[in-house]
KESENU-129716 format. One record per atom (N, C-alpha, C): residue number from 1; residue in three letters; x, y negated, z negated. Coordinates in steps of 0.05 Angstrom, whole numbers. Atoms other than C-alpha are relative to their C-alpha. Layout:
N
<rec num="NUM" residu="ALA" east="X" north="Y" up="Z"/>
...
END
This chain:
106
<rec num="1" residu="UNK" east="17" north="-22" up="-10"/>
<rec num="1" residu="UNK" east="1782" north="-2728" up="-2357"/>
<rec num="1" residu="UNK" east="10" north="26" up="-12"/>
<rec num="2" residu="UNK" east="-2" north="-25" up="13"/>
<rec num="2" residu="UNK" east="1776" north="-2664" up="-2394"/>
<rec num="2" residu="UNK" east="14" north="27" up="27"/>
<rec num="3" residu="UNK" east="-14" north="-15" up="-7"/>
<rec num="3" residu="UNK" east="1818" north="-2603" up="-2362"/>
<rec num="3" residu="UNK" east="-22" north="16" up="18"/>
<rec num="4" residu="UNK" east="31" north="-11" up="-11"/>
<rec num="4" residu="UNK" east="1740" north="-2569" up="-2340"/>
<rec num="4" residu="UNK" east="9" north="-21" up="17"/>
<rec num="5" residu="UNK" east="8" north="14" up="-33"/>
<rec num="5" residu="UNK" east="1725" north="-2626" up="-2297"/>
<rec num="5" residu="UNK" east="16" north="-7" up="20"/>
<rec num="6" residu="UNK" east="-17" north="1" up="-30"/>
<rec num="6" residu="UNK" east="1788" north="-2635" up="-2263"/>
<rec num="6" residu="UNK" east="-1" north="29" up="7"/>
<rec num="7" residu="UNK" east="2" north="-28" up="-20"/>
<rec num="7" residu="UNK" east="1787" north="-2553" up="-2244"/>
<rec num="7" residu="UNK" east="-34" north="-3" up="14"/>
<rec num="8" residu="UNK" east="17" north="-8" up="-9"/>
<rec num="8" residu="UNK" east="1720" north="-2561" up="-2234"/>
<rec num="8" residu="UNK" east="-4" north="-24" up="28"/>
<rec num="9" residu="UNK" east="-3" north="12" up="-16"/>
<rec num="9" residu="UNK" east="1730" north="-2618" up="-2185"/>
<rec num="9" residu="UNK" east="19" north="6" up="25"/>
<rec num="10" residu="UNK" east="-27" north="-9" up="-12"/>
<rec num="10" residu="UNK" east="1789" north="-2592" up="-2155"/>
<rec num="10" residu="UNK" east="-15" north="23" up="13"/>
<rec num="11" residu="UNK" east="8" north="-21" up="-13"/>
<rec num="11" residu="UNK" east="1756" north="-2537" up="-2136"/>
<rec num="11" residu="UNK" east="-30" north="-8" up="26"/>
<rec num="12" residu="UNK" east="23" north="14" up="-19"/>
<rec num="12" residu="UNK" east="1702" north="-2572" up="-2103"/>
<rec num="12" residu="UNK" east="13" north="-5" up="33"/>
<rec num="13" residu="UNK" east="-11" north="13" up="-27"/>
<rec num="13" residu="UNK" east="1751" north="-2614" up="-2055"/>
<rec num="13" residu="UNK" east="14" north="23" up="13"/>
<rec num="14" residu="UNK" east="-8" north="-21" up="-16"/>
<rec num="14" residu="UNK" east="1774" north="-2543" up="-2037"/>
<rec num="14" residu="UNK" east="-20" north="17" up="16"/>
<rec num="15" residu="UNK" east="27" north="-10" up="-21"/>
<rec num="15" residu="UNK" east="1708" north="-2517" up="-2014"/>
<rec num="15" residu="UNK" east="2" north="26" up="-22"/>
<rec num="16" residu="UNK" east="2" north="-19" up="12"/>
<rec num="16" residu="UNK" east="1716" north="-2461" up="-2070"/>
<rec num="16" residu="UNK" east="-26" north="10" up="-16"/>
<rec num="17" residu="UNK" east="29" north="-5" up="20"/>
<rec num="17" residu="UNK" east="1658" north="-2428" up="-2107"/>
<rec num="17" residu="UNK" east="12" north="13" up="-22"/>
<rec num="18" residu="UNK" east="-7" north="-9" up="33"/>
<rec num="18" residu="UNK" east="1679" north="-2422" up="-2182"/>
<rec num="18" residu="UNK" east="-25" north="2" up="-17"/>
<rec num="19" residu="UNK" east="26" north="-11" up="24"/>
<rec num="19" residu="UNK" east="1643" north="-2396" up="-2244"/>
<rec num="19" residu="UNK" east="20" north="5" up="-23"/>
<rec num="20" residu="UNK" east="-11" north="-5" up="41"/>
<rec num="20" residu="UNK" east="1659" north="-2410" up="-2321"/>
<rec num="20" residu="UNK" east="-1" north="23" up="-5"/>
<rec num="21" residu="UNK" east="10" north="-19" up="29"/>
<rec num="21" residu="UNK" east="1668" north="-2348" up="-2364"/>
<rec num="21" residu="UNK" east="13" north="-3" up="-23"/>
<rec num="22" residu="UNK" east="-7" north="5" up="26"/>
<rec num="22" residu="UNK" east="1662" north="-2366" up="-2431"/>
<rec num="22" residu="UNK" east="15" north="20" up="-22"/>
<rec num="23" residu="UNK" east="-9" north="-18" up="17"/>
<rec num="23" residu="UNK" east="1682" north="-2303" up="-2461"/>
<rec num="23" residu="UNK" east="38" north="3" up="4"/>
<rec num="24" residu="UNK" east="-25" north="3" up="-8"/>
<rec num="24" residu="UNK" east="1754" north="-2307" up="-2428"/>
<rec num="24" residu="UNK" east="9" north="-28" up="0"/>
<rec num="25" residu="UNK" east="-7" north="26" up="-1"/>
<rec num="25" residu="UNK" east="1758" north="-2384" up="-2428"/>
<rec num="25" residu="UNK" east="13" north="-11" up="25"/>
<rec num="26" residu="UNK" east="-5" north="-1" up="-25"/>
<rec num="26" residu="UNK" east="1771" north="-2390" up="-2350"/>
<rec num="26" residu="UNK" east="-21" north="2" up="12"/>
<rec num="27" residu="UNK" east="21" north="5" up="-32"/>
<rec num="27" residu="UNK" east="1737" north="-2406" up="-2286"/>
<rec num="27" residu="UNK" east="15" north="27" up="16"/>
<rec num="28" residu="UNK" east="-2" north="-26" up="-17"/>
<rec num="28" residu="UNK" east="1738" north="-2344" up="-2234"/>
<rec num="28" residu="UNK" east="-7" north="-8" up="26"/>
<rec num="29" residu="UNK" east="5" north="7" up="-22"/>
<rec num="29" residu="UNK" east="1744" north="-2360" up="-2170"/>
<rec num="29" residu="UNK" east="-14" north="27" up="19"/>
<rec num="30" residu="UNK" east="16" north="-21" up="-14"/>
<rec num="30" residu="UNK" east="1683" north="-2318" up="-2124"/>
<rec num="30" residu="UNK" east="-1" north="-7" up="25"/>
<rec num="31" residu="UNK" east="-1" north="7" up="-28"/>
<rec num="31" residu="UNK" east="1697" north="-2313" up="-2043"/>
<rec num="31" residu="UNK" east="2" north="29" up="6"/>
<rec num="32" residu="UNK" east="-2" north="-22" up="-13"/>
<rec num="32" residu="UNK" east="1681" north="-2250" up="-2002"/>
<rec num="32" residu="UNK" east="20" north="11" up="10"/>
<rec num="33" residu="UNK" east="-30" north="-10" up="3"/>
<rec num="33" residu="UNK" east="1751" north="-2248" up="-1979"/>
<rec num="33" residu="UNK" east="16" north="19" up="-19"/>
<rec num="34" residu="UNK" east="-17" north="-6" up="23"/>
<rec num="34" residu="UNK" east="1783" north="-2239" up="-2046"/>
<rec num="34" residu="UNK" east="-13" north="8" up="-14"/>
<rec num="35" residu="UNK" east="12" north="-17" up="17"/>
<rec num="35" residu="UNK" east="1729" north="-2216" up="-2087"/>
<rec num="35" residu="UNK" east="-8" north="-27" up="-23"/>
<rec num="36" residu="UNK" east="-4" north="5" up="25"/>
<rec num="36" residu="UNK" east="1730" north="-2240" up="-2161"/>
<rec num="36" residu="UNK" east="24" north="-6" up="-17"/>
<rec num="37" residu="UNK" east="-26" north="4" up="20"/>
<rec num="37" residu="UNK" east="1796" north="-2268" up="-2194"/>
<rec num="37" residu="UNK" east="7" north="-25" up="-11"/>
<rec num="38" residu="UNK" east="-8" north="26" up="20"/>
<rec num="38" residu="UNK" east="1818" north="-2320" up="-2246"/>
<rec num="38" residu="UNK" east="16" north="-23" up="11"/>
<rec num="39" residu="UNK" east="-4" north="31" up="-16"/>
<rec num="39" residu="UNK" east="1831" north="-2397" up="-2217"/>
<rec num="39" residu="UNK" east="8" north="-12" up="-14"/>
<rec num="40" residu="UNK" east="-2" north="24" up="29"/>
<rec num="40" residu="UNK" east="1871" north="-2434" up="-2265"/>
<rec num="40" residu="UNK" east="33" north="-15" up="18"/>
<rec num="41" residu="UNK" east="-30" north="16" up="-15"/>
<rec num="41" residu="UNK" east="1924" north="-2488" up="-2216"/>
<rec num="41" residu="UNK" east="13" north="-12" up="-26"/>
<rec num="42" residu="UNK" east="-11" north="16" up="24"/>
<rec num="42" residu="UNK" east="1938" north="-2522" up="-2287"/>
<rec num="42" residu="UNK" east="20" north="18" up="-3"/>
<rec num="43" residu="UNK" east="-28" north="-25" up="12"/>
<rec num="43" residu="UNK" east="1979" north="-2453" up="-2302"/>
<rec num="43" residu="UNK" east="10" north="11" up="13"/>
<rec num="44" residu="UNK" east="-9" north="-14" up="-21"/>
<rec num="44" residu="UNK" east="1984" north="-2412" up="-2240"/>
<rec num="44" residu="UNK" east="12" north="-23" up="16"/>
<rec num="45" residu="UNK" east="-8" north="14" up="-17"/>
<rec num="45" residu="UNK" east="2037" north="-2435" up="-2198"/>
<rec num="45" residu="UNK" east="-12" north="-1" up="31"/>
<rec num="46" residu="UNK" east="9" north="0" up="-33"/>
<rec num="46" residu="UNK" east="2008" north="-2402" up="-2138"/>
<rec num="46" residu="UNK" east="-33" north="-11" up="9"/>
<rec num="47" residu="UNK" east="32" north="11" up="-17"/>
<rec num="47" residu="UNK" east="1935" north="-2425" up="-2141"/>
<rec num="47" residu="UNK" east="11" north="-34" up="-3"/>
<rec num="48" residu="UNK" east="0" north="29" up="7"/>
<rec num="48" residu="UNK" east="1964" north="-2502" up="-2158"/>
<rec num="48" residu="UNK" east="14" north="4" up="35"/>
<rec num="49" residu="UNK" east="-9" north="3" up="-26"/>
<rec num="49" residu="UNK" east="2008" north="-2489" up="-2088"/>
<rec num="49" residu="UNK" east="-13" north="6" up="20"/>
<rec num="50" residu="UNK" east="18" north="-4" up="-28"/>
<rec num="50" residu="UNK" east="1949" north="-2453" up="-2042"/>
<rec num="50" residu="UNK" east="-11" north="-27" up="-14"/>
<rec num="51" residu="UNK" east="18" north="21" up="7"/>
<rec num="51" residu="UNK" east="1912" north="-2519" up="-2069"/>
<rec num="51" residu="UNK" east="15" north="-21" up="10"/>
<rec num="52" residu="UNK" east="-19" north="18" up="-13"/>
<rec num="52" residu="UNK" east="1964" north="-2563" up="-2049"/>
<rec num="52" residu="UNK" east="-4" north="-9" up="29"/>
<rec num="53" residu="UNK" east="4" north="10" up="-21"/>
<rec num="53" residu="UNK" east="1967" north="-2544" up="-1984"/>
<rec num="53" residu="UNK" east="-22" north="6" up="17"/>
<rec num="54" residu="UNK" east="20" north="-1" up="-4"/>
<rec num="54" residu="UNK" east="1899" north="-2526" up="-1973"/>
<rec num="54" residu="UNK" east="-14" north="-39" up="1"/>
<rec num="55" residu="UNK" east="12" north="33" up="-4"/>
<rec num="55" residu="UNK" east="1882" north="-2607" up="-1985"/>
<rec num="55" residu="UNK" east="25" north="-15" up="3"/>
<rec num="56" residu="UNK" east="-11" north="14" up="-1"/>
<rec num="56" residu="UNK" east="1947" north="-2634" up="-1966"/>
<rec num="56" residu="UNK" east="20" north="-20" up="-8"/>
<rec num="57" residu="UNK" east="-12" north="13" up="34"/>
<rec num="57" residu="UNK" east="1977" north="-2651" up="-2025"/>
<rec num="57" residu="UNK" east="35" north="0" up="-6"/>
<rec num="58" residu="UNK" east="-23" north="3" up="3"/>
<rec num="58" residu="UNK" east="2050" north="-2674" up="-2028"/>
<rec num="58" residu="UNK" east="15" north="1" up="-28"/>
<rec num="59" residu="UNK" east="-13" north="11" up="16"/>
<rec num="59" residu="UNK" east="2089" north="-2663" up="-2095"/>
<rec num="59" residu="UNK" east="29" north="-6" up="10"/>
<rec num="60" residu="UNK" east="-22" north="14" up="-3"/>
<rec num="60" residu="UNK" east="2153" north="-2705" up="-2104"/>
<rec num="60" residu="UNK" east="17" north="4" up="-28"/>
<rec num="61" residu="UNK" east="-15" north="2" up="23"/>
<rec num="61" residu="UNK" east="2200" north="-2698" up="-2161"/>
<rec num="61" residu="UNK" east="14" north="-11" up="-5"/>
<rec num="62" residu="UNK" east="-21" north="20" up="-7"/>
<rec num="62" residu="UNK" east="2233" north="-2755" up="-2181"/>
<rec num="62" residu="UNK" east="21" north="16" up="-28"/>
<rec num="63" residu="UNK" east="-11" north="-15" up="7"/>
<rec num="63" residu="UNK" east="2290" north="-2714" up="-2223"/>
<rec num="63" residu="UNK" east="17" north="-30" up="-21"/>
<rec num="64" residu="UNK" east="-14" north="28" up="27"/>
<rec num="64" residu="UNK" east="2322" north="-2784" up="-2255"/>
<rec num="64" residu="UNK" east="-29" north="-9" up="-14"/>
<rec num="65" residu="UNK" east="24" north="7" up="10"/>
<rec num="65" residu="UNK" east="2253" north="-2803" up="-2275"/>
<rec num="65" residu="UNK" east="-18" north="6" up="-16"/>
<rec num="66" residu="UNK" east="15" north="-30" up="13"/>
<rec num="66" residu="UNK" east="2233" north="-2738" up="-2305"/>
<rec num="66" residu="UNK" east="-24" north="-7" up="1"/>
<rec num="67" residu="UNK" east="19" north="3" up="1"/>
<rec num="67" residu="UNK" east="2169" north="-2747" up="-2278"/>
<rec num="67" residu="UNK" east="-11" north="12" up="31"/>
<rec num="68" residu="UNK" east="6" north="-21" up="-27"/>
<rec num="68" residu="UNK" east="2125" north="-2706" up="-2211"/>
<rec num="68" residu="UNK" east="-14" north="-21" up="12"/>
<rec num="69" residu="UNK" east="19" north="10" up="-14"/>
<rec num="69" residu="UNK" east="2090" north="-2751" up="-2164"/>
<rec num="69" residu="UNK" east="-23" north="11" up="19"/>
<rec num="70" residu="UNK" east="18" north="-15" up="-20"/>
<rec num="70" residu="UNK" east="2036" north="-2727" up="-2119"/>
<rec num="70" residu="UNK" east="-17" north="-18" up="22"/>
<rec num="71" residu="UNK" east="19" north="14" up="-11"/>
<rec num="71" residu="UNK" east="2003" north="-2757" up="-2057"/>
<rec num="71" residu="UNK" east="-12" north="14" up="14"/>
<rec num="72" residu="UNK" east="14" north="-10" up="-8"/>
<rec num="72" residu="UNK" east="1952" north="-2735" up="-2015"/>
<rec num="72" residu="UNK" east="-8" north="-6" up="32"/>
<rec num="73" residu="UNK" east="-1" north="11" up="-22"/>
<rec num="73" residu="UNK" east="1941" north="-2749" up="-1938"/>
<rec num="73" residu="UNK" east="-28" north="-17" up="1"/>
<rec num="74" residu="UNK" east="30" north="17" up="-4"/>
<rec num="74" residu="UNK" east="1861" north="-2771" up="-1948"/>
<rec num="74" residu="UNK" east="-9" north="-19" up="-21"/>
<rec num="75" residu="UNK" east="10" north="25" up="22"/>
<rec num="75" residu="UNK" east="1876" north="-2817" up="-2011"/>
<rec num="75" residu="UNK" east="31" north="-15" up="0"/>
<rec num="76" residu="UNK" east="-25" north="13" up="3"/>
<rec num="76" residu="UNK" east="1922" north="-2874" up="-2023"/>
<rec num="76" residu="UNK" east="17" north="5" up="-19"/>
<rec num="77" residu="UNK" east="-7" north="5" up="35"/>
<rec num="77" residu="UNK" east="1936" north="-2871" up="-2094"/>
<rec num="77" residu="UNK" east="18" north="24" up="0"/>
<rec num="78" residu="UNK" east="-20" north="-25" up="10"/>
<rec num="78" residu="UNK" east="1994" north="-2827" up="-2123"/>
<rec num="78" residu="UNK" east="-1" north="9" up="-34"/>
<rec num="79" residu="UNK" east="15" north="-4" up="39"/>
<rec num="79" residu="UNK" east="1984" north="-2793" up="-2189"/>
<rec num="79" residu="UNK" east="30" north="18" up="-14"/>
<rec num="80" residu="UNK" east="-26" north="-4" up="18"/>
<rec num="80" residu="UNK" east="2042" north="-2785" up="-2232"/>
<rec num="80" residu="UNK" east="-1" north="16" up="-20"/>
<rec num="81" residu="UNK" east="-5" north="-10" up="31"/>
<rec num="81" residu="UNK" east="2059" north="-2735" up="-2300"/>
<rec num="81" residu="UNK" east="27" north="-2" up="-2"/>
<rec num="82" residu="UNK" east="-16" north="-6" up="16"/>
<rec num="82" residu="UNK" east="2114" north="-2735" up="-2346"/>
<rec num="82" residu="UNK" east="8" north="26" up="6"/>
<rec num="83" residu="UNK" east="-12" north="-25" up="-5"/>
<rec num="83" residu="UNK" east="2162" north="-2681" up="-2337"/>
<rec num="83" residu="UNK" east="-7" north="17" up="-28"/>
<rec num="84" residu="UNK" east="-8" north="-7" up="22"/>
<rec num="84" residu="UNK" east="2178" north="-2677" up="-2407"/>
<rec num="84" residu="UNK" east="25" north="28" up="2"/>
<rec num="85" residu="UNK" east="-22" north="-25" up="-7"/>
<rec num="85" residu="UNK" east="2215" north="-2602" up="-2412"/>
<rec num="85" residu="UNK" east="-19" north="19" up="18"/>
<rec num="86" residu="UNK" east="12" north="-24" up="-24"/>
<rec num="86" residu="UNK" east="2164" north="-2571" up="-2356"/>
<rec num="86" residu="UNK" east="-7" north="-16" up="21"/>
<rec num="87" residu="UNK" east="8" north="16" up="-43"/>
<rec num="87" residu="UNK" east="2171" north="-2602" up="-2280"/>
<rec num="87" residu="UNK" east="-25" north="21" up="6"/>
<rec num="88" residu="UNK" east="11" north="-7" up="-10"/>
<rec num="88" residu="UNK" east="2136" north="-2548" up="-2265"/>
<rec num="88" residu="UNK" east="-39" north="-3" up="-13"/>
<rec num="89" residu="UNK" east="21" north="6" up="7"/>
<rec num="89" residu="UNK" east="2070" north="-2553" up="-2310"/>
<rec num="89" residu="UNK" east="-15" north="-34" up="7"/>
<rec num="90" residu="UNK" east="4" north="20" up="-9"/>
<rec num="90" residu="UNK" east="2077" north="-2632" up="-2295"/>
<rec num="90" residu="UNK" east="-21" north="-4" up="31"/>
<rec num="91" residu="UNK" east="12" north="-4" up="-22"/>
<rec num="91" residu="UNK" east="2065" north="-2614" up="-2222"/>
<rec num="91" residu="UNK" east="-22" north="12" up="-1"/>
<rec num="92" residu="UNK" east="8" north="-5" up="-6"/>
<rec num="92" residu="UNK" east="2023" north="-2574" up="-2224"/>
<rec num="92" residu="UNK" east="-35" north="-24" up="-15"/>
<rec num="93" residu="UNK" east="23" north="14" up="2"/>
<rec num="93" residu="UNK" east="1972" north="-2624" up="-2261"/>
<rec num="93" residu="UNK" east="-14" north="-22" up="10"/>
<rec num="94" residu="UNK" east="14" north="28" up="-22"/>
<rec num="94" residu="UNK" east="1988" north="-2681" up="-2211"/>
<rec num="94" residu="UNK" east="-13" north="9" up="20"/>
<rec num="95" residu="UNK" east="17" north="-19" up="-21"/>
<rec num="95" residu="UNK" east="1965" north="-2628" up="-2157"/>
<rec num="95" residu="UNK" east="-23" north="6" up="-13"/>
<rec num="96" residu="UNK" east="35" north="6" up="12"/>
<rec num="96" residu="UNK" east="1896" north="-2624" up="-2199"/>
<rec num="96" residu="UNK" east="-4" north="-19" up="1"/>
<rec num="97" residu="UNK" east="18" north="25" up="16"/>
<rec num="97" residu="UNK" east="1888" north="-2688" up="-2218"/>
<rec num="97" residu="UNK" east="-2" north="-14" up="27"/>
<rec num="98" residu="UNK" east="1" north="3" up="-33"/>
<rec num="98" residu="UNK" east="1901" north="-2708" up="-2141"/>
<rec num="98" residu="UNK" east="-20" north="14" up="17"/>
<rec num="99" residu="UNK" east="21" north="-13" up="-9"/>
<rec num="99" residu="UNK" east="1847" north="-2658" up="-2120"/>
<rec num="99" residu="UNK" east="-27" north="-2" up="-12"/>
<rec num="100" residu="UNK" east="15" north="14" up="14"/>
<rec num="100" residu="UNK" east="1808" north="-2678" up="-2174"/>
<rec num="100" residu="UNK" east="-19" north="-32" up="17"/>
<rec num="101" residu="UNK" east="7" north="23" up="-11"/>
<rec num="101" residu="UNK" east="1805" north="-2744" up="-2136"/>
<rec num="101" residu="UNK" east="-18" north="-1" up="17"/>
<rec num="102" residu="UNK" east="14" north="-3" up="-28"/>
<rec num="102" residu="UNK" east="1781" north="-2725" up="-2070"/>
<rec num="102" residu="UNK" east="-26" north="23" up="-3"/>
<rec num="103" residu="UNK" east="20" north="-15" up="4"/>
<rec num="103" residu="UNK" east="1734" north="-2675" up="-2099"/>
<rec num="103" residu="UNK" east="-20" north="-20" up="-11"/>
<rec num="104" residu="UNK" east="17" north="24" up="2"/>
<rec num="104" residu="UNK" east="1703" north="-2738" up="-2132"/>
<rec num="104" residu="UNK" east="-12" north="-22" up="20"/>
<rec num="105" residu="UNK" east="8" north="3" up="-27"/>
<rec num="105" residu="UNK" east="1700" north="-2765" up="-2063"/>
<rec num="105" residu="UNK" east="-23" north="10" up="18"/>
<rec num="106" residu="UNK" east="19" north="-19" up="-8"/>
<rec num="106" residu="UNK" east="1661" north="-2709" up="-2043"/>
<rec num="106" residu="UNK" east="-30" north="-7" up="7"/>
END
């Protein structure tokens, strides 16, 4: 699955209302609260962690394994990345690709 459809999925199973802009290459997350600002959990640590625990979303880091696990309370399945040299980018894609899931649920 292309990097679009898991944000754009992910964003779904959050109840969020996003919008592509092509000229910047980013989705913009639009909520009367907050206004207008850029939604990217793949890179931002902090929208991958309100997303987390907005759907429940457990990462695990197995540290011998160099690899992030992720589960979710409303799916069985656990979704795994490669550490490689970034735990933290790892995570943050099993926390998409885990919201991804349940947004396909939807």
């Amino acid at each position: 699955m292309q990097d679009r459809e898991l944000l754009e999925l992910a964003a779904k199973a959050a109840g969020y209302q996003v919008e592509w802009v092509k000229n910047s290459g980013c989705y913009y997350r639009c909520e009367e609260e907050i206004g207008r600002e850029q939604w990217d959990p793949l890179e931002d640590d902090g929208d991958a962690l309100r997303l987390a625990v907005k759907l429940r979303i457990t990462p695990r880091v197995h540290l011998q394994g160099y690899s992030v696990a992720v589960t979710a309370q409303c799916i069985v399945d656990s979704y795994t990345e490669i550490c490689g040299d970034d735990e933290m980018a790892a995570t943050r894609r099993a926390i998409v690709r885990a919201a991804a899931e349940i947004g396909k649920n939807i």
